[in-house]
LODOVEX-496718 format. One record per residue (C-alpha): residue number from 1; x, y, z. Coordinates in nm, 4 decimals. Last residue first. Example, Ala and Ser with C-alpha at 12.3 -4.5 7.8 and 13.67 -1.06 7.14 Angstrom:
2
[2, [1.3670, -0.1060, 0.7140]]
[1, [1.2300, -0.4500, 0.7800]]
REM end
This chain:
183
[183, [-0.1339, 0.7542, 0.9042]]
[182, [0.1207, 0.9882, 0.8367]]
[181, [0.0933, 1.3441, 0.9376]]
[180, [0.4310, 1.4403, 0.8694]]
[179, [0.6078, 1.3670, 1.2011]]
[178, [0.4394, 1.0504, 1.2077]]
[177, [0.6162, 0.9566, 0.9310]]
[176, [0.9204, 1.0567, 1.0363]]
[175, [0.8992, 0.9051, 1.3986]]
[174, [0.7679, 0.5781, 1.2362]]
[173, [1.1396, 0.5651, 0.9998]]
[172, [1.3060, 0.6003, 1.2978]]
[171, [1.1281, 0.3157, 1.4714]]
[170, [1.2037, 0.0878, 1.1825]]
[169, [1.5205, 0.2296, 1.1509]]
[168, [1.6332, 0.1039, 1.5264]]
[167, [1.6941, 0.3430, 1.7683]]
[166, [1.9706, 0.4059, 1.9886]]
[165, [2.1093, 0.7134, 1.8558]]
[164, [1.8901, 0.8173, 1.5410]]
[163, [1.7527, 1.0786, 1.6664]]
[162, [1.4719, 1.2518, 1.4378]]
[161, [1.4811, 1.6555, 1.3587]]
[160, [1.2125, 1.8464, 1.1976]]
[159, [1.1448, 2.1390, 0.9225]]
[158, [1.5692, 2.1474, 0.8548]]
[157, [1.7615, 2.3589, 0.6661]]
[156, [1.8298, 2.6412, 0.9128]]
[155, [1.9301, 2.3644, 1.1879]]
[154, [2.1271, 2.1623, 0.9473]]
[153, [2.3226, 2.5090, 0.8455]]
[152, [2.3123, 2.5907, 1.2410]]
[151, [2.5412, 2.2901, 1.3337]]
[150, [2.7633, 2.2762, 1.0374]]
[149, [3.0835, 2.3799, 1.1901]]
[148, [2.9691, 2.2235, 1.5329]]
[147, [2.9494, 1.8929, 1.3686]]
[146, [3.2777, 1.9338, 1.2343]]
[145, [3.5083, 2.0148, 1.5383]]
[144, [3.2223, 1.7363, 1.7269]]
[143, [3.3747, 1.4927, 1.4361]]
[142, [3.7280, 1.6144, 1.4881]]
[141, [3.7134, 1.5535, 1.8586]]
[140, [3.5875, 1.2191, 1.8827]]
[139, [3.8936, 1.1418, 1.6556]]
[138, [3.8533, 1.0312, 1.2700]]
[137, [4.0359, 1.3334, 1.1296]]
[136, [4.3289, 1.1635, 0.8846]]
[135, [4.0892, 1.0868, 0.6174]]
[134, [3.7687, 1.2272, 0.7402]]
[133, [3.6547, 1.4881, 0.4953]]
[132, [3.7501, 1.1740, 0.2473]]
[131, [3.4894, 0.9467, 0.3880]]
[130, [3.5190, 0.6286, 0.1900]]
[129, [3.7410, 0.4246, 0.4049]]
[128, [3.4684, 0.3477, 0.6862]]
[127, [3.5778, 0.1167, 0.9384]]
[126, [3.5368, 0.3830, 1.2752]]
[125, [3.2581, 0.5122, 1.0905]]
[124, [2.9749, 0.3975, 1.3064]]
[123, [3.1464, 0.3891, 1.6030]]
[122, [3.2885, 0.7627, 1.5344]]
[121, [2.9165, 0.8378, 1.4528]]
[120, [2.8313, 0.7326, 1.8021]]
[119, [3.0638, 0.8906, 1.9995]]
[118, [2.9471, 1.2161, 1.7853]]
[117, [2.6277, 1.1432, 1.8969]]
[116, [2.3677, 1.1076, 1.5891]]
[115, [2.0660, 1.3600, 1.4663]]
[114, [1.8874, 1.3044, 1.1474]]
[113, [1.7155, 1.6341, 1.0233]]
[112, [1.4275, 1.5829, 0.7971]]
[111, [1.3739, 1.8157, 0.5433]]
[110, [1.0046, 1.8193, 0.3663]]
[109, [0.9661, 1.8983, 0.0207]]
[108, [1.0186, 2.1213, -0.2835]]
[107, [1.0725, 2.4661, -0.0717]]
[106, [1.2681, 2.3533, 0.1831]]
[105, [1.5081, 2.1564, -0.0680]]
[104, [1.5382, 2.4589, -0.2983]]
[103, [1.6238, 2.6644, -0.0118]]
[102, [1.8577, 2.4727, 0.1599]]
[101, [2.0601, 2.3587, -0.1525]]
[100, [2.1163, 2.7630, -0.2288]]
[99, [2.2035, 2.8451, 0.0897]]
[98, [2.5250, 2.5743, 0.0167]]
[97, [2.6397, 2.4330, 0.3031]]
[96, [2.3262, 2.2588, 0.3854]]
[95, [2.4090, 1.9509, 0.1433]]
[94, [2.7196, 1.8726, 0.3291]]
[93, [2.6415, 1.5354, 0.5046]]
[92, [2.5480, 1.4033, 0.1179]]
[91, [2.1553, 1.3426, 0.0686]]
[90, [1.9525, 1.0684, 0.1032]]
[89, [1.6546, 1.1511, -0.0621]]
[88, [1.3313, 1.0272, -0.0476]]
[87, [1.1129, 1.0673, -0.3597]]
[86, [0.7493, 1.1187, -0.4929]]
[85, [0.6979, 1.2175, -0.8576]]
[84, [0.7655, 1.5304, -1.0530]]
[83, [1.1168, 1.6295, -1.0495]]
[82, [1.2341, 1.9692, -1.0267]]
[81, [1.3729, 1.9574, -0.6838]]
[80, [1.5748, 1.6361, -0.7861]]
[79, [1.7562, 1.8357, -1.0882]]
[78, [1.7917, 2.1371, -0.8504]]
[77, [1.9976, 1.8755, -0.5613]]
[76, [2.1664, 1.7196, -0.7914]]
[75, [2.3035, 2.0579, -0.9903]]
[74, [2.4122, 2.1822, -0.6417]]
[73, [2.5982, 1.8623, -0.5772]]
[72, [2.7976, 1.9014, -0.8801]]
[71, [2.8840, 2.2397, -0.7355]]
[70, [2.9888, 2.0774, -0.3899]]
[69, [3.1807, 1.8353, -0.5574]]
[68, [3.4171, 2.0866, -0.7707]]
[67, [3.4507, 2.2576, -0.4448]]
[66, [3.5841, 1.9855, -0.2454]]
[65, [3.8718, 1.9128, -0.5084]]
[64, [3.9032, 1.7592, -0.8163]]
[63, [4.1099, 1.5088, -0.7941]]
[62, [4.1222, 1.3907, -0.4427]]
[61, [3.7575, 1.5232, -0.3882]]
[60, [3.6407, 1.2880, -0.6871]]
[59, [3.8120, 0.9966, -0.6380]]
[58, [3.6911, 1.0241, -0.2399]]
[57, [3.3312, 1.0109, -0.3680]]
[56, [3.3649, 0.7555, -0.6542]]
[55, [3.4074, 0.8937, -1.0228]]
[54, [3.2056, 0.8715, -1.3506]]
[53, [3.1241, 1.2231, -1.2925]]
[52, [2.7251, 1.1973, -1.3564]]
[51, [2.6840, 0.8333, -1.1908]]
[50, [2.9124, 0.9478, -0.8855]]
[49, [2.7172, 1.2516, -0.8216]]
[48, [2.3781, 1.0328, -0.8757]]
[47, [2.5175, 0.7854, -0.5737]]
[46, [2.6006, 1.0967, -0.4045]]
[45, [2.2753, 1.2573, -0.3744]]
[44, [2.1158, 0.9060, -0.3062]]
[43, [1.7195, 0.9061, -0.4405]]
[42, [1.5170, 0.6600, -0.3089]]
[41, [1.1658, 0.6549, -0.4728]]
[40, [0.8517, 0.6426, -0.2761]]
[39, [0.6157, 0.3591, -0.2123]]
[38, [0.5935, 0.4751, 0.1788]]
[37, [0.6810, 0.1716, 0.3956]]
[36, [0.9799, 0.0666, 0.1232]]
[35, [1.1285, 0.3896, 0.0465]]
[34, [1.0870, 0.4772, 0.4454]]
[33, [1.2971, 0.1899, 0.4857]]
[32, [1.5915, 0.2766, 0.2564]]
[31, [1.6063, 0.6360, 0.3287]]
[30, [1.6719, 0.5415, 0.6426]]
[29, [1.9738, 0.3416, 0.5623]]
[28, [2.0814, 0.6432, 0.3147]]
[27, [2.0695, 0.8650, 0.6150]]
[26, [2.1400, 0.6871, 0.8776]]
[25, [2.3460, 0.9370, 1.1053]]
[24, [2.7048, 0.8653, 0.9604]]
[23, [2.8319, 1.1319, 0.7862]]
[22, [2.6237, 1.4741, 0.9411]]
[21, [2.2847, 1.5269, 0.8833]]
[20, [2.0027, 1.5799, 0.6089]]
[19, [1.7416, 1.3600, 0.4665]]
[18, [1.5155, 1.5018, 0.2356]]
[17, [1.1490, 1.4217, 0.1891]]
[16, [0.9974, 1.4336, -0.1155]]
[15, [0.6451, 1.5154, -0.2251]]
[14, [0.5905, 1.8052, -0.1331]]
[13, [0.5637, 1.9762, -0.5413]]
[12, [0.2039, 2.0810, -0.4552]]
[11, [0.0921, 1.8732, -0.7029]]
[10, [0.2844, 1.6065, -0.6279]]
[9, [0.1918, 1.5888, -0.2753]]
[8, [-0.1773, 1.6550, -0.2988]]
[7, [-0.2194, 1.6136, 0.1211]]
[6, [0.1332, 1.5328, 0.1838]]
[5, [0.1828, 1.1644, 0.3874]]
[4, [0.0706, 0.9723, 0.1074]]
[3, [0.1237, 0.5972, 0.2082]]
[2, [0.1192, 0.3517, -0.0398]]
[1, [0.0000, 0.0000, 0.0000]]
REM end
């Protein structure tokens, strides 16, 4: 069954909800399960990044540089604002940096904070090779350095905030639903 939780979604241009947060909150794992419980569309910001450029994540940064992947994020981010149709979408930790992003994404659907520790994003990442705003910066204190950074961008960007620490996705996903008025 699918589960409209805008009143005229498409037509009002609501249907999507973005995830935002730092590396590591759930995003994309998230964006799975609400995907499934809701009938919309996962979209991954940097899975279509890496489609467009031909190039993983760190590939890109390395070669290119942080700024190169910020603008191609940009163009993601309008492309998926333009779309007709209901999505989720997992988007990069950095998304919020840009003004721009923030705007489009407020006004073209719902943004959905997910919240995480930084103890607990340094668990979850402690294996992770494909960070490259973490290579050589994956202490406790370089996260909450980080976090901090982007603190009020998320908090501009975002209509509602979920924590993900000590929750399973199931749950997470039910917060976000019921957030939005979802039956």
């Amino acid at each position: 069954m699918r589960l409209s939780i805008f009143p005229n979604d498409v037509r009002y241009g609501m249907g999507r909800i973005y995830l935002i947060g730092f590396m590591g909150t759930g995003k994309s794992t998230v964006g799975r399960e609400l995907e499934a419980r809701l009938g919309y569309e996962l979209i991954d910001t940097d899975e279509m990044i890496v489609s467009r450029d031909g190039r993983d994540i760190p590939a890109i940064f390395n070669i290119s540089g942080e700024s190169y992947f910020r603008k191609l994020e940009s163009e993601v981010i309008a492309d998926i604002a333009e779309k007709e149709g209901n999505y989720v979408v997992s988007c990069g930790g950095g998304v919020v940096l840009s003004e721009a992003n923030t705007k489009l994404m407020r006004s073209s659907g719902r943004v959905i904070w997910l919240l995480a520790s930084p103890k607990e994003i340094l668990r979850r990442l402690e294996n992770d090779s494909g960070r490259p705003l973490l290579q050589g910066k994956k202490t406790l204190s370089d996260i909450e350095a980080m976090m901090e950074s982007r603190y009020e961008a998320y908090k501009k960007a975002a209509h509602g905030t979920v924590d993900t620490d000590g929750a399973d996705v199931s749950e997470i996903a039910s917060r976000i639903i019921d957030m939005m008025g979802g039956d």
